[in-house]
LUMLOVEX-456489 format. One line per field, with one value per atom (N, C-alpha, C): residue number from 1; atom name; residue in three letters; x, y, z. Coordinates in steps of 0.1 Angstrom, whole numbers. Layout:
REM residues N
pos c(NUM_...)
site c(CA_...)
code c(ALA_...)
px c(X_...)
py c(Y_...)
pz c(Z_...)
***
This chain:
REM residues 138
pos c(1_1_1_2_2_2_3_3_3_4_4_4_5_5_5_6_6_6_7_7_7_8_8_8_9_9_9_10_10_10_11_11_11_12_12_12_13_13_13_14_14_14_15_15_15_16_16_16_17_17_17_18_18_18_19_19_19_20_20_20_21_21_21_22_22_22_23_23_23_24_24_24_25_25_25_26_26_26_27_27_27_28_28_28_29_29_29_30_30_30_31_31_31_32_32_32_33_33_33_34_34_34_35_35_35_36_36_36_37_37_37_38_38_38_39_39_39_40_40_40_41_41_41_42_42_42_43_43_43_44_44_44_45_45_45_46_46_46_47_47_47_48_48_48_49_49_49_50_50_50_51_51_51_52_52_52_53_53_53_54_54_54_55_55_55_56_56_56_57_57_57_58_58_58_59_59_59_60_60_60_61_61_61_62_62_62_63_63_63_64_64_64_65_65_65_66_66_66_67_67_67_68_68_68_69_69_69_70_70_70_71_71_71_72_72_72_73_73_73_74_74_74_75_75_75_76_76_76_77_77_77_78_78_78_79_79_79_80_80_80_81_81_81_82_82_82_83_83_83_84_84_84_85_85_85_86_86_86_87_87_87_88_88_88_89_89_89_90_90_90_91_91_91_92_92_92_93_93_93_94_94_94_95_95_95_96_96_96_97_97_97_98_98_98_99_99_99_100_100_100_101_101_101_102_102_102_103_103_103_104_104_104_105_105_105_106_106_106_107_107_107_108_108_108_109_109_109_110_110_110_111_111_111_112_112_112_113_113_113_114_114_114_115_115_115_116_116_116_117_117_117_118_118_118_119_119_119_120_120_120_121_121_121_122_122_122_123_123_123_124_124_124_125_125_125_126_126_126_127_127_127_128_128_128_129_129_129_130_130_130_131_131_131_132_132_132_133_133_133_134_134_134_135_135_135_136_136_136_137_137_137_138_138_138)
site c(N_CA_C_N_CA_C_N_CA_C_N_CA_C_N_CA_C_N_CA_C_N_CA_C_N_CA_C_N_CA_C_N_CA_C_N_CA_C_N_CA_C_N_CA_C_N_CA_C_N_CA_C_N_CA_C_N_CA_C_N_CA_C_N_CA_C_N_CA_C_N_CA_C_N_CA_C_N_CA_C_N_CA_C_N_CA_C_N_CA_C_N_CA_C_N_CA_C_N_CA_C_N_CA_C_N_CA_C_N_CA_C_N_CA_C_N_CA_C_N_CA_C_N_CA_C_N_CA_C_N_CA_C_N_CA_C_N_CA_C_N_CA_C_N_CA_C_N_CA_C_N_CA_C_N_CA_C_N_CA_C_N_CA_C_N_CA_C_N_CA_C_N_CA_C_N_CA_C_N_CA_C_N_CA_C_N_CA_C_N_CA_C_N_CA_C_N_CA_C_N_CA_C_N_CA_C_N_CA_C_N_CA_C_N_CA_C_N_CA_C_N_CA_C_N_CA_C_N_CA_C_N_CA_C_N_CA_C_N_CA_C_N_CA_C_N_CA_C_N_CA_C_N_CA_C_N_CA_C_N_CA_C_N_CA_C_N_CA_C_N_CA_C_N_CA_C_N_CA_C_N_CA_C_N_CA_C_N_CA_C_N_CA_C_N_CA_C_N_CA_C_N_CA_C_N_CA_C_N_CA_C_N_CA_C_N_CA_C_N_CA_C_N_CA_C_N_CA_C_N_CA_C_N_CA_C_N_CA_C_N_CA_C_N_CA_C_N_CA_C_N_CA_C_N_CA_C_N_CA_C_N_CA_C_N_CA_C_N_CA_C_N_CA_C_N_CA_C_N_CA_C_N_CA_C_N_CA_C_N_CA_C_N_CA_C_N_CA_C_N_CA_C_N_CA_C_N_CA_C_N_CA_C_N_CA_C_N_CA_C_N_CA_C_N_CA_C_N_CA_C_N_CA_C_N_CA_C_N_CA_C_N_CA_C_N_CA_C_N_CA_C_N_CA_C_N_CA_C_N_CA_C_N_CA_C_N_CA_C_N_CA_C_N_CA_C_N_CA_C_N_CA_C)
code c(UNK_UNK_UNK_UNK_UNK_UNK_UNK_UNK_UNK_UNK_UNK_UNK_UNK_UNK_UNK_UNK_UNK_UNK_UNK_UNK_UNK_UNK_UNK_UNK_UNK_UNK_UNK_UNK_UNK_UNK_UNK_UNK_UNK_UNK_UNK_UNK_UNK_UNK_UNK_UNK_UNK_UNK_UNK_UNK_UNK_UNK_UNK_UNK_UNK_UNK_UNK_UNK_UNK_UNK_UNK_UNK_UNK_UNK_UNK_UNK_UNK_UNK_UNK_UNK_UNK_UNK_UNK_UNK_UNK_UNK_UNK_UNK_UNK_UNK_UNK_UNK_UNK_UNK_UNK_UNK_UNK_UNK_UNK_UNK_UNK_UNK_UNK_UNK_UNK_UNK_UNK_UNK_UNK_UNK_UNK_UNK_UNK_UNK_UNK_UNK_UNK_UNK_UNK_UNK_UNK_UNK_UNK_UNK_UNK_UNK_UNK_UNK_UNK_UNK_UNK_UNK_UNK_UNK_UNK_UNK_UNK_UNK_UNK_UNK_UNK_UNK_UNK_UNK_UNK_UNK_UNK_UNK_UNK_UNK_UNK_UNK_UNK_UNK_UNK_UNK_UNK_UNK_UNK_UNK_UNK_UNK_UNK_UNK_UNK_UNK_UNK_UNK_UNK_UNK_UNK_UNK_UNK_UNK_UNK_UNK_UNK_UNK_UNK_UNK_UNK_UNK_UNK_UNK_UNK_UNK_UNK_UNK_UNK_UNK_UNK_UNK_UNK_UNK_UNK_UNK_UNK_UNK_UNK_UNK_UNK_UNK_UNK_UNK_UNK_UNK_UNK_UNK_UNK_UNK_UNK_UNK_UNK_UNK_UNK_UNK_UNK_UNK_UNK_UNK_UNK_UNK_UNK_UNK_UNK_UNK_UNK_UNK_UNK_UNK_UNK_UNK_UNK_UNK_UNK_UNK_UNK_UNK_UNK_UNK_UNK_UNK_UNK_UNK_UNK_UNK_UNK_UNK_UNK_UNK_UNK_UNK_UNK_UNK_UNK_UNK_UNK_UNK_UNK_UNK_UNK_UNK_UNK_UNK_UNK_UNK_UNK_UNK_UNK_UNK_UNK_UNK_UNK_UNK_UNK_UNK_UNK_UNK_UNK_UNK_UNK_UNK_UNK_UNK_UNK_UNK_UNK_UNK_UNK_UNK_UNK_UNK_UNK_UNK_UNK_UNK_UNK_UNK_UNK_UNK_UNK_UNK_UNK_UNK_UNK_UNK_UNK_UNK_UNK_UNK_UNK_UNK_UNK_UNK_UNK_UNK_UNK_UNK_UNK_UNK_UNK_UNK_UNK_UNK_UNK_UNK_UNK_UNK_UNK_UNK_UNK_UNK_UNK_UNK_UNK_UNK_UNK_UNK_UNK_UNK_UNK_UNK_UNK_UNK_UNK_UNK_UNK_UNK_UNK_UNK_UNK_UNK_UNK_UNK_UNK_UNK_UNK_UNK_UNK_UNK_UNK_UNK_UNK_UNK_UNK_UNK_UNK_UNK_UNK_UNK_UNK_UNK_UNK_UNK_UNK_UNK_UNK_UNK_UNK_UNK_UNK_UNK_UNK_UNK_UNK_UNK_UNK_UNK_UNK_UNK_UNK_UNK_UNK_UNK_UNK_UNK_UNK_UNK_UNK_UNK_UNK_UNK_UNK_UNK_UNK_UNK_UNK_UNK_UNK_UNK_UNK_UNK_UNK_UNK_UNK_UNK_UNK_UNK_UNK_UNK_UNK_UNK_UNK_UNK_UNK_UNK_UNK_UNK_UNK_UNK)
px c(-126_-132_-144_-153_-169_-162_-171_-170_-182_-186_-198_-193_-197_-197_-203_-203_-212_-213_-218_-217_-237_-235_-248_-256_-264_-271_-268_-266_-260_-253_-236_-224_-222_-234_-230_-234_-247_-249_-241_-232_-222_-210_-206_-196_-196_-210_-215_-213_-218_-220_-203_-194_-181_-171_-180_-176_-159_-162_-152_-157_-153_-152_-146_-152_-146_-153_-144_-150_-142_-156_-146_-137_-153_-148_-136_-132_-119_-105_-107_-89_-94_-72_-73_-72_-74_-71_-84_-98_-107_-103_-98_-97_-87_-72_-63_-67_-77_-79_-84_-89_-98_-88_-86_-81_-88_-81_-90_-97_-109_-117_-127_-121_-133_-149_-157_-166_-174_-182_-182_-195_-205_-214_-218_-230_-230_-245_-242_-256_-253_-268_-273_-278_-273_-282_-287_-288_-294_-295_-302_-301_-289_-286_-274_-271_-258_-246_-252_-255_-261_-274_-276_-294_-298_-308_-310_-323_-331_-341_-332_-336_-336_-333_-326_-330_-328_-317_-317_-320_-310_-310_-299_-292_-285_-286_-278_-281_-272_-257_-253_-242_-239_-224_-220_-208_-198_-184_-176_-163_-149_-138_-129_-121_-123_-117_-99_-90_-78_-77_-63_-52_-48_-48_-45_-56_-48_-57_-51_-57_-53_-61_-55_-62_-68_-82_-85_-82_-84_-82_-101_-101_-113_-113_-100_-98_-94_-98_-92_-100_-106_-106_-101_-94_-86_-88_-99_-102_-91_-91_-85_-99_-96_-110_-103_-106_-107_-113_-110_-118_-128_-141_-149_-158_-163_-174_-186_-197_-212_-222_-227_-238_-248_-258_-271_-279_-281_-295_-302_-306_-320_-318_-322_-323_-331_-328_-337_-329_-343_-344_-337_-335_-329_-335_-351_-360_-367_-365_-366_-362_-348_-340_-333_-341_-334_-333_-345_-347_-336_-330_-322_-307_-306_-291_-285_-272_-264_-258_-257_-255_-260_-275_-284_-289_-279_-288_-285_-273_-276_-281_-285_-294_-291_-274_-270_-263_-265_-259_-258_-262_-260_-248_-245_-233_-222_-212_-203_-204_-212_-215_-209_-205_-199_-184_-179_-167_-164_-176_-177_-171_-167_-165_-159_-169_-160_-172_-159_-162_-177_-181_-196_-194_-203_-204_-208_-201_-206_-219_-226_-241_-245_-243_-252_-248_-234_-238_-241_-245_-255_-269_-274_-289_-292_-278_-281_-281_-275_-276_-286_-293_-305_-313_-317_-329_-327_-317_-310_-308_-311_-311_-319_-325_-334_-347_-357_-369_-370_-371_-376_-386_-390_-398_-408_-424_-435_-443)
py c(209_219_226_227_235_253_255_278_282_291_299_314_321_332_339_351_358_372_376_383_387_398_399_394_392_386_390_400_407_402_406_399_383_376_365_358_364_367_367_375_380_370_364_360_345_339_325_326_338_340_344_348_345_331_323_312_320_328_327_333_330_341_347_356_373_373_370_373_387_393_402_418_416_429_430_419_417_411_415_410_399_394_380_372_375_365_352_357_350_341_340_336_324_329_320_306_314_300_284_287_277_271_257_250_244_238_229_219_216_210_212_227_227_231_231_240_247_258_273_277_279_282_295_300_319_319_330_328_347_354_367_369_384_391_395_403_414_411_418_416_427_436_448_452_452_462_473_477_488_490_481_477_474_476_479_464_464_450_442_431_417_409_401_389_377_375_364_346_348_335_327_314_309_307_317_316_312_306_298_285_276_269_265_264_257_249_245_238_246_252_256_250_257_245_243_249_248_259_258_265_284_287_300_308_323_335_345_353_362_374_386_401_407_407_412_428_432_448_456_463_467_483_485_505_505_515_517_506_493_485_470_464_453_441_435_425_412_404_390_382_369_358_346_336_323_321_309_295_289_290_281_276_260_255_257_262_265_248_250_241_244_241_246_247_254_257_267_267_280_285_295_302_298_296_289_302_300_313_308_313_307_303_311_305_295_289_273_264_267_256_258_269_273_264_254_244_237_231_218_221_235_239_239_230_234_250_255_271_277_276_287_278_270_264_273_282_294_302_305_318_333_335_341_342_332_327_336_345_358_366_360_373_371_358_350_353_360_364_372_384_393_392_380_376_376_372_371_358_351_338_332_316_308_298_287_271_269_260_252_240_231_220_211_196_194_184_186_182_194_201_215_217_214_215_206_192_184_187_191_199_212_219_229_229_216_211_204_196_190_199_206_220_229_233_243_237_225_216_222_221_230_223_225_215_210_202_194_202_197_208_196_200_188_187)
pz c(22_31_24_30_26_31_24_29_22_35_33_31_17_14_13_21_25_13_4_-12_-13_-17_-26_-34_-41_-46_-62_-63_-79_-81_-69_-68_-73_-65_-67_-85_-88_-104_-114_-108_-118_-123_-109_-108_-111_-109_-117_-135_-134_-154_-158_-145_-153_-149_-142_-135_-121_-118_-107_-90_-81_-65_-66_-59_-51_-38_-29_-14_-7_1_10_0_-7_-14_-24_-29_-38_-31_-17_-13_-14_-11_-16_-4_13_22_23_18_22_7_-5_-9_-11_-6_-1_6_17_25_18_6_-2_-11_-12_-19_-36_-42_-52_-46_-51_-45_-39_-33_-21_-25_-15_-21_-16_-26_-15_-20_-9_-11_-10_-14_-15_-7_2_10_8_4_-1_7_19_27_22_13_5_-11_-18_-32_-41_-35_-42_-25_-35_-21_-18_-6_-4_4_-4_0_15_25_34_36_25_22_23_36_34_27_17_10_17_22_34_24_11_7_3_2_-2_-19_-29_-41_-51_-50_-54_-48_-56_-52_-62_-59_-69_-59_-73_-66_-68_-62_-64_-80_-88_-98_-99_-90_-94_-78_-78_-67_-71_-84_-88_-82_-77_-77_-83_-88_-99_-95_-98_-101_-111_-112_-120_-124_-131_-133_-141_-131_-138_-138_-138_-139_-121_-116_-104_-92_-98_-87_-97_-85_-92_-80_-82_-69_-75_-65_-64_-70_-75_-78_-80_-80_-83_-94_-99_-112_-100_-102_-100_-107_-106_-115_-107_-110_-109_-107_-101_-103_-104_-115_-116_-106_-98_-87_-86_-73_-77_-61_-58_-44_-36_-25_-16_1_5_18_29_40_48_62_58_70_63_51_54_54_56_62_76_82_96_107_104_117_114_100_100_95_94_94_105_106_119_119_110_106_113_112_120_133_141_153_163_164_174_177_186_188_181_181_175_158_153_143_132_129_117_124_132_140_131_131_120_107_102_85_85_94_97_91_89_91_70_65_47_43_51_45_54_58_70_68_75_73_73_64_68_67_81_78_65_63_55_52_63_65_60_62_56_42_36_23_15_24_15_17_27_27_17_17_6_-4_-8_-26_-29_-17_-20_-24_-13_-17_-26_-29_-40_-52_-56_-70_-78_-90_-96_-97_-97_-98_-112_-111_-127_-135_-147_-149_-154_-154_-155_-142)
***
């Protein structure tokens, strides 16, 4: 199964540099739904929680690496996360790949983000690993 996560752009920073997910604010239902294997891509309204500016990009993916979810403890907030492995990419916007995402072929299609994590085709997450690969360098 493919999943689109819907996280900040900080958030999702963070959580590559400790290799794990946190969807949906810490609880653990958006997290249950994901198996080993699967894989979950992170698309950034914004750049920090809070923020009102735009970002509007897909800024990481990885693969579920195992079935456990655990609680972290960080003083009086203790989210749920997963093990995931990272793949190296880079951020790519989402108005340029708007024409050829089945994601964004509705008219309304930001409505569903609403939701913080739910299925994506898996044409789309071969278009987003193509474009989101890192450029060579030279």
């Amino acid at each position: 199964m493919n999943w689109l996560g819907v996280v900040s752009a900080e958030h999702v920073r963070r959580g590559v540099s400790l290799g794990i997910a946190q969807i949906g604010h810490g609880k653990r239902a958006g997290l249950a739904r994901m198996k080993e294997g699967d894989t979950l891509v992170y698309y950034s309204p914004v750049e920090r929680l809070g923020n009102r500016t735009p970002l509007r990009q897909f800024t990481a993916i990885g693969t579920v690496a195992d079935d456990e979810i655990w609680q972290a403890d960080e003083g009086n907030f203790k989210p749920f996360r997963r093990c995931i492995r990272y793949e190296p990419t880079r951020p790519v916007s989402v108005e340029d790949l708007k024409s050829v995402l089945r994601l964004t072929s509705a008219p309304n299609w930001g409505y569903q983000l609403r939701r913080g994590l739910i299925p994506l085709d898996i044409a789309d997450v071969d278009v987003l690993r193509a474009c989101m690969r890192p450029k060579a360098a030279g």
